[in-house]
C-alpha positions in Angstrom: 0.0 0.0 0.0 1.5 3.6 -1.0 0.8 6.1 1.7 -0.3 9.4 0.6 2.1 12.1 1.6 0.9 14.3 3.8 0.4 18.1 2.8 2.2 20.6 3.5 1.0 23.8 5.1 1.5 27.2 3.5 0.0 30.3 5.5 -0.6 33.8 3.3 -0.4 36.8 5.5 -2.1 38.9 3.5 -5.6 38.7 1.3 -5.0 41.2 -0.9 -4.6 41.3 -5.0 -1.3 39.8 -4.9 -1.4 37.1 -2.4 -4.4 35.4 -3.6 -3.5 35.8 -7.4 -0.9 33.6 -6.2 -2.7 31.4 -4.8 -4.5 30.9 -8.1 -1.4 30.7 -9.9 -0.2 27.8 -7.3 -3.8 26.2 -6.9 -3.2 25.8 -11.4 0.1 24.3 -10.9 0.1 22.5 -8.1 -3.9 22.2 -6.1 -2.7 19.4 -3.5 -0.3 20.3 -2.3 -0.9 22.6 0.1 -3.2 23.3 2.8 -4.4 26.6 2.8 -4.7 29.0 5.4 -5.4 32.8 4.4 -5.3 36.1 7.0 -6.3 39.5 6.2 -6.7 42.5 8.0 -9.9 44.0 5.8 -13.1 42.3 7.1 -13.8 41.4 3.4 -13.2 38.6 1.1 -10.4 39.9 -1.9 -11.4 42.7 -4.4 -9.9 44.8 -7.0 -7.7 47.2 -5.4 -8.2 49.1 -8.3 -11.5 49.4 -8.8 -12.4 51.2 -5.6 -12.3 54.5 -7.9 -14.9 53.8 -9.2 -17.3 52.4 -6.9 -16.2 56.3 -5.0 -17.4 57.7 -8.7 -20.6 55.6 -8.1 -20.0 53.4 -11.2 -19.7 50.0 -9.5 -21.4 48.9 -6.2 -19.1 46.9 -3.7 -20.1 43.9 -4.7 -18.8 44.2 -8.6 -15.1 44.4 -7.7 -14.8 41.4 -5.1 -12.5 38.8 -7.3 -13.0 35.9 -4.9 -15.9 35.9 -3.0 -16.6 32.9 0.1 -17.3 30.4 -2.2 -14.1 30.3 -4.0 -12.5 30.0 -1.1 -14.5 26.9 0.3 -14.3 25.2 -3.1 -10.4 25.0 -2.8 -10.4 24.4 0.7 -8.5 27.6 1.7 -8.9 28.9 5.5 -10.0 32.1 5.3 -10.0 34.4 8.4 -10.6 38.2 7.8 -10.2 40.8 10.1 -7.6 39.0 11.7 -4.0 40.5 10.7 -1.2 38.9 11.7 0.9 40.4 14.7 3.8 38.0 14.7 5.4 35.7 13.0 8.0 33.0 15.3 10.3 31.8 12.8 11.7 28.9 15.1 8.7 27.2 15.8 7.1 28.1 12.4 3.8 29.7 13.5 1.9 32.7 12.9 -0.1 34.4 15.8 -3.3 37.3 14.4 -5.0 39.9 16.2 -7.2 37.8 17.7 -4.8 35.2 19.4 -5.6 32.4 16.9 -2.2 30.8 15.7 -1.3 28.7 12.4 2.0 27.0 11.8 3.5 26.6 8.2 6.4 24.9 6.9 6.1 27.4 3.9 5.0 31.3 4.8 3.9 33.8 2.2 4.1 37.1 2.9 1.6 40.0 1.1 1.5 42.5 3.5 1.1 45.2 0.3 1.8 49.0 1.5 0.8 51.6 3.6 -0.8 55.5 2.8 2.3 57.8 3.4 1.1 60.5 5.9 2.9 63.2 6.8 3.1 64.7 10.8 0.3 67.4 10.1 -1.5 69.5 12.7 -5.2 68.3 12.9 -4.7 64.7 11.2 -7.3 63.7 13.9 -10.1 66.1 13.2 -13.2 64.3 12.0 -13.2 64.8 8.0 -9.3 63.3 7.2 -8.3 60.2 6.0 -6.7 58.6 3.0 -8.1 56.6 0.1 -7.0 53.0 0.0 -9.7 50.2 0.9 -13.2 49.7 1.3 -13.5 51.4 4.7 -11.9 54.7 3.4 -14.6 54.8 0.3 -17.3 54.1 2.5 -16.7 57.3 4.7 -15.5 59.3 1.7 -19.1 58.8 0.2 -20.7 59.1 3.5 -19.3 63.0 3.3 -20.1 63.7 0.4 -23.9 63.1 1.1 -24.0 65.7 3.7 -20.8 68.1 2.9 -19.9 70.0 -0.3 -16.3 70.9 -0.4 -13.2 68.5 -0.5 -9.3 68.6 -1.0 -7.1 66.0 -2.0 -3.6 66.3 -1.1 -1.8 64.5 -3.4 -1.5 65.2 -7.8 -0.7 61.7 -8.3 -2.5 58.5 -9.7 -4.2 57.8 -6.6 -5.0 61.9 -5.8 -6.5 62.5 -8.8 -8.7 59.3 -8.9 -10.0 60.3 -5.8 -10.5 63.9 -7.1 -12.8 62.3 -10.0 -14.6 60.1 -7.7 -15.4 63.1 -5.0 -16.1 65.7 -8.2 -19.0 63.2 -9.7 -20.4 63.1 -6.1 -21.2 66.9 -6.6 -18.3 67.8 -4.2 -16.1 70.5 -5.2 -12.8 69.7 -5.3 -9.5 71.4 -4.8 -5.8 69.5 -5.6 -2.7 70.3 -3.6 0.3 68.8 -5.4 3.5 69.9 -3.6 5.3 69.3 -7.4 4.8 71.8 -10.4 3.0 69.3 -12.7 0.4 66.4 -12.2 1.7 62.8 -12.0 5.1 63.2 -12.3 5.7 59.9 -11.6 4.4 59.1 -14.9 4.2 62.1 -17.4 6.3 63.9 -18.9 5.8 67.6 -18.0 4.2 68.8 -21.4 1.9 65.6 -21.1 1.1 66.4 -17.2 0.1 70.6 -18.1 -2.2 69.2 -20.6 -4.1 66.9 -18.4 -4.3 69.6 -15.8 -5.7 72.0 -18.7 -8.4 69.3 -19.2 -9.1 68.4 -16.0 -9.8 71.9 -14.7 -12.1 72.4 -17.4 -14.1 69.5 -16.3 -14.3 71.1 -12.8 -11.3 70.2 -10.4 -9.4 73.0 -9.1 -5.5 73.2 -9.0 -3.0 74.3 -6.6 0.6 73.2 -7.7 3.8 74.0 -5.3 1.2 73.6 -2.7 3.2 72.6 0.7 0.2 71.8 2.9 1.1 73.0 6.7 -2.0 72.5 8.6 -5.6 70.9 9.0 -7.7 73.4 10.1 -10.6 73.0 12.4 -11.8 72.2 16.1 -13.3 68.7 15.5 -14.1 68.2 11.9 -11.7 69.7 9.8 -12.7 72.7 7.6 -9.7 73.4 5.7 -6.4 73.4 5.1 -3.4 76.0 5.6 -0.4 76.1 3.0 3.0 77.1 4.0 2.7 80.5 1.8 0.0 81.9 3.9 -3.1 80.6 1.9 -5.9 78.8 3.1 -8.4 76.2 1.2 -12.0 75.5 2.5 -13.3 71.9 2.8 -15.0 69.8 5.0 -13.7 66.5 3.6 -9.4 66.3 3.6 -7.8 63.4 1.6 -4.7 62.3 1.5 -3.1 61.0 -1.2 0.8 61.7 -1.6 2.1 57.9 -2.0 2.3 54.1 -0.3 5.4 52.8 1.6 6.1 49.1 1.6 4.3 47.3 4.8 7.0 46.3 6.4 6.3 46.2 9.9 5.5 42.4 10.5 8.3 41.2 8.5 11.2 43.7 10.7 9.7 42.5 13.6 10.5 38.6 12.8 13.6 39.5 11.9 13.9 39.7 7.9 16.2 41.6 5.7 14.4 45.1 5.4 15.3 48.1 3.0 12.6 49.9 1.6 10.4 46.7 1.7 11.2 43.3 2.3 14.3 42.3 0.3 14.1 39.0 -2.1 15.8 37.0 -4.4 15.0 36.2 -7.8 13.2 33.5 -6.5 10.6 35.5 -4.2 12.1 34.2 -1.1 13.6 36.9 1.3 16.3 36.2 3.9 14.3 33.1 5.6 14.4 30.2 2.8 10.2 29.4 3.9 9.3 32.5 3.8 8.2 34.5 0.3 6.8 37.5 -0.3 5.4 39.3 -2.7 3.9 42.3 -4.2 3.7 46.1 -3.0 5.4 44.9 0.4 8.8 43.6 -1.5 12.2 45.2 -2.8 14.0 43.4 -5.5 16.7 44.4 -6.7 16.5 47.6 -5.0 13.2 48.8 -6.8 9.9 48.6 -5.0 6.6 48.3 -7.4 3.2 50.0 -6.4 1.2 49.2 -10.2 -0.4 45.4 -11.0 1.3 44.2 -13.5 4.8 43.5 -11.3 2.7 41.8 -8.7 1.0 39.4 -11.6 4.8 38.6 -12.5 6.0 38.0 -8.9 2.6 35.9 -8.4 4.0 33.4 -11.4 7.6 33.5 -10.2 6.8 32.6 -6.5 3.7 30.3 -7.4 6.4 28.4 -9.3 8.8 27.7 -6.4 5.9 27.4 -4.4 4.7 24.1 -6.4 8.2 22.6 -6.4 8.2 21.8 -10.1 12.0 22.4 -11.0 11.5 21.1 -14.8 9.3 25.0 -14.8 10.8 27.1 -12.0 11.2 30.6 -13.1 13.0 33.7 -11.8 11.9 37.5 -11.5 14.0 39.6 -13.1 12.1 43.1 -12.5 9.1 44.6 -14.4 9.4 47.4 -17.1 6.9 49.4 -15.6 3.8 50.6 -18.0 0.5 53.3 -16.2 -2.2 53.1 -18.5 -5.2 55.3 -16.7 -8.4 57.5 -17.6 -9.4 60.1 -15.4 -12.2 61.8 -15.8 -12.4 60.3 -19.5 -8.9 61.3 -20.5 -6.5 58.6 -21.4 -2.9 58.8 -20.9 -0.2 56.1 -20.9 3.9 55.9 -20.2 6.0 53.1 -19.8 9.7 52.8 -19.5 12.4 55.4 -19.5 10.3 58.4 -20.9 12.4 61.4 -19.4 15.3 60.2 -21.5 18.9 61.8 -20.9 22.2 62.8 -22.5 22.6 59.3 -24.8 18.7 59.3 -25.4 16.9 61.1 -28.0 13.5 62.1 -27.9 10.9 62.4 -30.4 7.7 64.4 -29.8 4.4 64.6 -31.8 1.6 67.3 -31.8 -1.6 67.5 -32.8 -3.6 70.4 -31.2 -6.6 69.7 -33.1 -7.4 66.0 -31.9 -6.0 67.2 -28.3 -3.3 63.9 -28.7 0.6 64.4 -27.3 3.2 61.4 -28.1 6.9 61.2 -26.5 9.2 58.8 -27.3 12.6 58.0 -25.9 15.2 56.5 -27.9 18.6 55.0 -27.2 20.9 52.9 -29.7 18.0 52.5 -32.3 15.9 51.3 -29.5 12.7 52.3 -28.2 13.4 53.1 -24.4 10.3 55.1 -23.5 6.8 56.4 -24.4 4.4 59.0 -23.0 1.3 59.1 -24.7 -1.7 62.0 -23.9 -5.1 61.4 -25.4 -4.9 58.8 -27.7 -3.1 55.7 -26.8 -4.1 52.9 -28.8 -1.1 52.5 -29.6 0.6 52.4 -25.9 0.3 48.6 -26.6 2.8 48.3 -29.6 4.9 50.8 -28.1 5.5 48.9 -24.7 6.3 45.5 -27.0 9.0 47.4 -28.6 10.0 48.3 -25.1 9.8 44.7 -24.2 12.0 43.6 -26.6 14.6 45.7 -27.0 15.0 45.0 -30.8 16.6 47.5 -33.1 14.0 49.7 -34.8 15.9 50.0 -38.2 12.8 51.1 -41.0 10.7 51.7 -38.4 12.8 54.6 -37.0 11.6 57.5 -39.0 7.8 56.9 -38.9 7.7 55.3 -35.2 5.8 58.3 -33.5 2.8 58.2 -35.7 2.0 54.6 -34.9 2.2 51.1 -36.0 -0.4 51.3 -38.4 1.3 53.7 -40.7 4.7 52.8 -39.3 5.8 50.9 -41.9 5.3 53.7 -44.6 8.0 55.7 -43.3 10.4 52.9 -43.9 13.2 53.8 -46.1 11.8 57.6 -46.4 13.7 60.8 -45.5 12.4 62.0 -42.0 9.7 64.7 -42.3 10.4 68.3 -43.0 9.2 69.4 -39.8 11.0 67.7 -37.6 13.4 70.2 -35.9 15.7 70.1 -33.3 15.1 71.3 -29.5 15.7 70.2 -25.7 13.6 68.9 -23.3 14.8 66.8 -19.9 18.5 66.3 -20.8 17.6 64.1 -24.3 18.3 65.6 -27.6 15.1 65.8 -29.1 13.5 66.0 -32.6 10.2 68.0 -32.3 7.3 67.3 -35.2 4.9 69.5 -35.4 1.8 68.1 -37.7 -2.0 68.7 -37.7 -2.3 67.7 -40.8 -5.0 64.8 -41.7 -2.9 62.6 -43.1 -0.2 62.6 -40.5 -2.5 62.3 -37.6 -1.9 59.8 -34.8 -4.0 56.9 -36.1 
């Protein structure tokens, strides 16, 4: 008689996007091996992270964005306990300990801890009306205040800021941006792409206040404003914060990992303790930290690898080229790679005022290194493949910026006559100036 071996028990700390997509990536690989036993600190079952703008906006109910509800988790026989964060994690004798007292030991440990809202030491952070916008909680009291109050701020010009901007403005709040940077999403624009989507965005209602340094909360108990350090002073009953996320890291330090920014790992997703993985907003490999989806879908397939013990299809993580693709308000805009360029880059930029459409590219060696597009970005796609790849453009070269459908046209053909030369972000850059029809981004 062959005696089934007995499975092994892996613990997630963590029930967020990137812990339980790889558990589905495991559960395809490998679904006996493990048993299951899932912690999260949210008293909900997983849901699209992402999504929470719009349920804010009023476009999807709470219920729309959950990507695993109970059932799932029955049907693979996962332990589920929510509400329960883990406090500690006792390395020697291999058990985890929640909130709650309960206790789970694992002979493999996967950490998704994701990342904290960065909040800086203000005066009146505990006045009623302040908080931040990142889970289900946060939305819930953000569209509590805009039933019965009328004017918000959002500190914070970034991805998240402006989202939450959107989401408060078709509320009927009215809403006023602090961004302590001169342009909009830095991050990911280029600064001629970033004043263009500011242009738009006003005109749909936000209000802008740019080199904002915000000093104070004002208010007694529920906030009614903000103080900047220049003297001027913003009205609003509602005050979110939305300057960034830090790595979660607090668990992990405490039982002793290698910490830098987040939670160091190898190429294999295991950090300094060879049973413990992590992954997603809570990790630092190779000294970058990610806060966008598609590095945690990568991790998820390098650690769910390991995780399986297949070595005939073991895989490594080798970093993410990183790629925002976004609408606010109805405005697309997409980057990816290296778009600021510098002194061995050369930049290409495409105008057409008419359509409202921006294009930067970033070139280095023949290579395509970097994109910003503003507008229309059907062709972000294309553009982040030839990222991806890294192959020479040769033909493509000259009619690259318009797109790949009329690409190939340009092939062979002198470069057009209004292509001139100018300076922009420490590239050399060739700047083309067309409205007309037939030279339109497709």
């Amino acid at each position: 008689m062959t005696l089934e071996r007995p499975k092994e028990r892996l613990v997630v700390v963590g029930n967020g996007m990137a812990g339980m997509r790889t558990i589905e990536e495991l559960l395809s690989r490998a679904p006996d091996r493990y048993d299951i036993t899932v912690f999260g600190a949210e008293p909900h079952v997983n849901y699209d992270r992402i999504l929470l703008s719009a349920v804010l906006a009023g476009e999807k109910a709470l219920d729309q964005i959950v990507i695993h509800p109970r059932e799932w988790y029955a049907a693979h026989r996962i332990t589920l306990h929510t509400g329960d964060p883990v406090i500690a994690i006792d390395r020697a004798k291999r058990v985890v300990t929640a909130q709650s007292g309960r206790e789970a030991g694992y002979d493999q440990l996967l950490l998704a801890t994701g990342s904290r809202p960065i909040v800086p030491p203000l005066p009146g952070l505990d006045l009623e009306g302040v908080g931040v916008f990142r889970n289900i909680a946060d939305v819930e009291t953000m569209i509590e205040a805009a039933a019965s109050h009328r004017r918000a701020i959002v500190i914070g010009g970034g991805l998240l800021g402006l989202e939450a901007a959107n989401g408060l403005l078709k509320r009927g709040m009215s809403v006023a941006v602090i961004h302590l940077m001169d342009t909009l999403m830095e991050r990911q624009l280029d600064p001629e792409a970033s004043v263009l989507l500011q242009e738009e965005l006003h005109k749909r209602g936000l209000t802008f206040l740019t080199k904002g340094e915000t000093e104070e909360i004002l208010g007694e108990t529920r906030a009614t404003g903000v103080r900047l350090a220049d003297g001027r002073a913003v009205p609003g009953e509602l005050v979110v914060i939305a300057i960034g996320i830090r790595p979660n890291v607090d668990l992990a330090r405490a039982a002793g990992l290698t910490i830098n920014r987040g939670i160091e790992v190898g190429d294999d997703l295991r950090t300094s303790d060879p049973r413990i993985f992590a992954v997603g907003e809570c990790v630092e490999h190779r000294g970058k930290t990610y806060g966008l989806v598609a590095p945690l879908w990568d991790m998820a397939k390098v650690c769910a690898d390991h995780l399986a013990g297949d070595a005939s299809t073991v895989s490594d993580y080798n970093g993410t080229i990183m790629a925002t693709r976004l609408k606010v308000t109805g405005i697309d805009v997409f980057s990816a790679g290296e778009f600021r360029g510098d002194e061995d880059s050369e930049a290409v930029v495409f105008r057409d005022p008419a359509r409202n459409s921006y294009r930067r590219l970033v070139m280095r060696d023949d290579r395509l290194v970097g994109a910003v597009l503003y507008g229309n970005i059907e062709d972000g796609g294309w553009y982040f493949r030839l990222i991806e790849e890294g192959r020479p453009l040769g033909a493509l070269r000259d009619g690259v910026i318009f797109g790949e459908a009329i690409a190939a046209s340009f092939a062979g053909a002198a470069p057009p006559d209004e292509a001139v030369a100018g300076g922009l972000g420490g590239a050399r850059q060739n700047v083309v100036r067309l409205d007309a029809a037939p030279f339109a981004a497709p």
